[in-house]
C-alpha positions, 0 to 999 in steps of 0.5 A: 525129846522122844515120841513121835515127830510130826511130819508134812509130806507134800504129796500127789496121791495117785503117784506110786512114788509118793505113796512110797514114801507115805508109807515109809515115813509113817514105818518109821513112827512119824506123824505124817499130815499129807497135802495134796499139791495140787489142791493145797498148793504151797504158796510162792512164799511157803515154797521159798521157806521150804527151799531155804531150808533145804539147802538145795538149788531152786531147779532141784524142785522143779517136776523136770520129768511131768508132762506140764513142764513138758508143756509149757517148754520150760526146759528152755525157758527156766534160765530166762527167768528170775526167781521170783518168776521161778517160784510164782510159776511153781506156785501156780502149779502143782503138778510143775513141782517136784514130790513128794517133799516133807518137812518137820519145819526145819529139815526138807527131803524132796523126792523120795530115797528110802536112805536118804529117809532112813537118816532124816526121818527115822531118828526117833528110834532105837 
């Protein structure tokens, strides 16, 4: 299959790191549709597919270095708590997860690494 990919990247628009990232997955010949993670937070449902998919660890997608984390204590609390709290607090917050995260529906990058990109997100080309 050639052509474009469609991607979502999930997103906080006023962070420099994730303008980035929009940038660089559009360069790279991708259909992007952004979401704002605040407004259109994932669901505790949709954040356990994505997690899934990913492959990572539940914690990788916690914003450890945002102010409401900070707030809420959750660097001593996180280890306390099950997983299903874990994703139902993530998911009543935009701004506790970590971004931007972007998926075509089968792969998940979360955070932004312009190599890691470049393998992931721009196999359409050449």
């Amino acid at each position: 299959m050639t052509g474009e990919r469609k991607v979502t990247i999930i997103q906080y628009p006023k962070c420099g790191t994730c303008r980035a990232a929009l940038k660089s997955l559009q360069s790279k010949g991708n259909q992007v549709v952004s979401r704002h993670i605040v407004e259109e937070t994932p669901s505790s449902e949709e954040l356990k597919r994505i997690v899934a998919d990913s492959g990572l660890e539940l914690k990788k997608f916690f914003n450890t270095s945002g102010e409401v984390y900070r707030e809420l204590g959750l660097k001593d609390k996180l280890a306390s708590m099950s997983e299903d709290e874990k994703y139902e607090l993530l998911a009543s917050h935009g701004m506790l997860i970590k971004r931007p995260i972007v998926t075509d529906g089968r792969r998940v990058t979360v955070g932004y690494k312009e190599e890691e990109y470049e393998q992931i997100w721009n196999k359409g080309k050449g």
